[in-house]
C-alpha positions in Angstrom: 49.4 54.3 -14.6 45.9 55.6 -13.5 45.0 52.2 -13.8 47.6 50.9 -11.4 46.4 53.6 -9.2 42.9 53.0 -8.7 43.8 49.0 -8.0 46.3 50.6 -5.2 43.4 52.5 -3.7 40.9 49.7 -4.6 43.1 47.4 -2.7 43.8 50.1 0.6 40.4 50.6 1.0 39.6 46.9 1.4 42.4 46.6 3.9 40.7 49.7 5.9 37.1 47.9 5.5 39.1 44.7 6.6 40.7 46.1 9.6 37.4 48.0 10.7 35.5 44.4 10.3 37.9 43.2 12.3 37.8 45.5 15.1 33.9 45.5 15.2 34.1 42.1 15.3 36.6 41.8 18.4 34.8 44.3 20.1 31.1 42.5 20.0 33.2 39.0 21.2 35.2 40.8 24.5 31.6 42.8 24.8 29.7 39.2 24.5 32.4 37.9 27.4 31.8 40.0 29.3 27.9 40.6 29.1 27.7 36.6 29.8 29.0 37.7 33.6 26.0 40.1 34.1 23.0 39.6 36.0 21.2 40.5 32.9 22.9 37.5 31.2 21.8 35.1 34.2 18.4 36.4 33.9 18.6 35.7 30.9 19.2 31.8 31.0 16.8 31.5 33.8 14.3 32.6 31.1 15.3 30.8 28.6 15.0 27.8 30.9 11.7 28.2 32.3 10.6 28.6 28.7 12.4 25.3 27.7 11.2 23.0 31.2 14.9 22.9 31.5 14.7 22.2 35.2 18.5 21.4 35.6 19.4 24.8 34.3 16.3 26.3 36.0 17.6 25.3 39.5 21.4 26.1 39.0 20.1 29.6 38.2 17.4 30.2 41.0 18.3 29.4 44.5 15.0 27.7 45.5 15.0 27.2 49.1 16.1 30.9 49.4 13.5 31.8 47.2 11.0 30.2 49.1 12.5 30.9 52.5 12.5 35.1 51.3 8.8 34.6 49.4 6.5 32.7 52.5 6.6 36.0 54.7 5.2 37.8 52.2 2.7 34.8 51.5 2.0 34.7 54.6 1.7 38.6 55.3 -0.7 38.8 52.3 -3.3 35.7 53.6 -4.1 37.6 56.6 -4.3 41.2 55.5 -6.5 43.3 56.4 -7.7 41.4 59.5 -7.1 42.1 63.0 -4.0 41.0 64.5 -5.3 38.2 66.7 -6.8 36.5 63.3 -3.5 36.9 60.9 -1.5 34.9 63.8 -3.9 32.6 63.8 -3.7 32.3 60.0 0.1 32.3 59.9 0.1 29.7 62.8 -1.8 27.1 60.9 -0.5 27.2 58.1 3.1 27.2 59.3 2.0 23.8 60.7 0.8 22.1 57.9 2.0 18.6 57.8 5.9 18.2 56.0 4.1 16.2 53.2 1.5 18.9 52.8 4.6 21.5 53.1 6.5 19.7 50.6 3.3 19.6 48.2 3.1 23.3 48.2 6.8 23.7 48.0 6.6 22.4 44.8 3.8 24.2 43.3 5.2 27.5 44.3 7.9 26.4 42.3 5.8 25.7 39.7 4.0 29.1 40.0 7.5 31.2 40.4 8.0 29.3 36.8 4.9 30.4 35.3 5.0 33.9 36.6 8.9 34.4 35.0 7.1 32.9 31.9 4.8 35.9 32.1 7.3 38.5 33.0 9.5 37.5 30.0 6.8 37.4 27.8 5.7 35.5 24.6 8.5 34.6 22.7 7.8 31.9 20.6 10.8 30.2 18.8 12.5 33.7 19.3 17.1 32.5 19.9 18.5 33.2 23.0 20.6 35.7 21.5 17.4 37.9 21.0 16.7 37.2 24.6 19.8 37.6 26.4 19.3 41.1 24.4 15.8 42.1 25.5 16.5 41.7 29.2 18.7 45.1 29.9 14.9 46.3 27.9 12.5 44.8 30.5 14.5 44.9 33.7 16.0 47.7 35.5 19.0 45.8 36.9 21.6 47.6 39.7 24.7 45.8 40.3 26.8 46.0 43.8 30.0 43.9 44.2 28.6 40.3 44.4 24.6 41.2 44.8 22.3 42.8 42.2 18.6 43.9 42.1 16.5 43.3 39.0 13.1 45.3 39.0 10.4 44.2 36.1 7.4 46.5 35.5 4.5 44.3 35.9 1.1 46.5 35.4 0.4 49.0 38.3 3.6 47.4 40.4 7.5 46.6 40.2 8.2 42.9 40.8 11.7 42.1 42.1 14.2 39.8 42.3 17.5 39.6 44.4 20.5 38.0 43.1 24.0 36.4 44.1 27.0 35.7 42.4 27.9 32.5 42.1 31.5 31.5 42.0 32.4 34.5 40.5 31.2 33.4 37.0 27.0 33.6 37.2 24.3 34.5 39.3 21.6 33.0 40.9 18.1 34.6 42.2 17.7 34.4 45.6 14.4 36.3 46.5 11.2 37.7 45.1 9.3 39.8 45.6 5.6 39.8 43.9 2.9 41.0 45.2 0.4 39.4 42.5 1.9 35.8 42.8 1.4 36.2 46.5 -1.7 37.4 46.2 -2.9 33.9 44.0 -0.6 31.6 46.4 -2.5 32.9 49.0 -5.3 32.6 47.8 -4.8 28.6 46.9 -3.2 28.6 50.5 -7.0 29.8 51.9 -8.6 27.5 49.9 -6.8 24.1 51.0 -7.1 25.3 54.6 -8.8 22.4 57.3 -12.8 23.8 58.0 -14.3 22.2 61.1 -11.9 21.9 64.0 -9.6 24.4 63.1 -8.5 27.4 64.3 -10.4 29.5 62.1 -14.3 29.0 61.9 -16.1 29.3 58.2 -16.7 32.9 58.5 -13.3 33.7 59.5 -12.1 31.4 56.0 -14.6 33.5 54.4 -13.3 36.8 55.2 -10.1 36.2 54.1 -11.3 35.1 51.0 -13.3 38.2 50.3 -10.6 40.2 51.3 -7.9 38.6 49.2 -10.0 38.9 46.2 -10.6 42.6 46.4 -6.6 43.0 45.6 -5.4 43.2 41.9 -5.1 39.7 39.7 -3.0 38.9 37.1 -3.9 39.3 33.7 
C-alpha cells in the first residue's frame, strides 16, 4: 500500500514539474515573439550584421540615405566650429559642392564608418550567438518606444550617442538618424583633409585652423 502510494505521489509530482516545464517553456516562446518586434530586437540584427559584413541585412535594417541626410548637418556643423560665421558658410558651401562622384565616394565611407562605429558600440563579441546578443541590447541601450518611432541612446565615454528609429511594416525597425558627436568629429576631420588648397574658398591658414580646432575635441578610443 505505502508503496503504491509513494509511486502515486512520485508520479503527481512529475506531472506538476511537467506542467510548470511546460508553462516556462510557453512563456519564453510568446515572450521571444514578441521581443523579435522590439527596437531592441532590430538593434539587435543590425549588430549582428555589421559584425557578420552582412550588407543585405545591414541595409534592410538601417535606412541609409536618411541616415546620411539626418548625420551631414551635424558633419557639417562640427567642420566649422568654433569659427566665425562668415568662415563656417564658406566651409559648408564647399563642401556641399563637391563633385557627385566625390559625393558618392564619401557617401560610401560614411557608411563604412557608421559600420565601424556600431561595431564599437556593440562591443567585442567574438563568436558570442545572436541569442546572447539580441539579450545584451536592453543592457547597453536605453531604448523609449512611441507608436511607430523609438529612441535608442548608447553610453559612449563622456557622451550619449543616439539613434532614431522607424517601424517598418509593422513587423521591424529600421534606424533612421544618428546622432554622434565623435564620428562627426573624425568624418570631419577626413572631410578637412580632402578639401581643394590653392583656389579655393578657404586659404591654407583658414584649412589650418579648422584643423587645429577639430583636434582639440574628444577622439575615440
Amino acid at each position: 500500500m505505502s508503496r503504491t502510494k509513494s509511486s502515486h505521489k512520485l508520479r503527481w509530482f512529475a506531472l506538476i514539474l511537467a506542467g510548470l516545464l511546460i508553462i516556462v517553456l510557453a512563456g519564453a516562446f510568446f515572450w521571444w515573439q514578441h521581443y523579435k518586434t522590439t527596437p531592441a530586437y532590430s538593434l539587435a540584427l543590425l549588430v549582428d550584421a555589421a559584425q557578420r559584413n552582412d550588407d543585405a541585412a545591414f541595409d534592410r535594417l538601417i535606412d541609409m540615405q536618411k541616415v546620411l541626410d539626418n548625420f551631414m548637418p551635424q558633419v557639417l556643423q562640427t567642420a566649422a566650429g568654433g569659427v566665425v560665421s562668415d568662415v563656417a558658410n564658406s566651409v559648408r558651401t564647399q563642401i556641399q559642392s563637391l563633385a557627385p562622384g566625390v559625393m558618392a565616394t564619401f557617401k560610401e565611407t560614411l557608411k563604412e564608418e557608421i559600420r565601424k562605429r556600431i561595431n564599437e558600440l556593440a562591443g567585442s563579441s567574438g563568436a558570442r550567438p545572436f541569442f546572447l546578443t539580441a539579450l545584451a541590447i536592453p543592457f547597453k541601450a536605453k531604448i523609449s518606444e512611441s507608436d511607430e518611432t523609438a529612441k535608442a541612446l548608447i553610453d559612449s565615454g563622456d557622451h550619449q550617442v543616439e539613434l532614431s528609429m522607424e517601424r517598418i511594416d509593422g513587423s521591424y525597425w529600421r534606424v533612421t538618424s544618428l546622432r554622434d558627436d565623435e564620428l562627426a568629429t573624425r568624418v570631419a576631420d577626413n572631410i578637412l583633409k580632402d578639401l581643394p588648397g590653392s583656389g579655393s574658398q578657404l586659404d591654407k591658414e583658414v584649412q589650418k585652423h579648422l584643423r587645429e580646432n577639430l583636434r582639440k575635441l574628444p577622439l575615440l578610443p
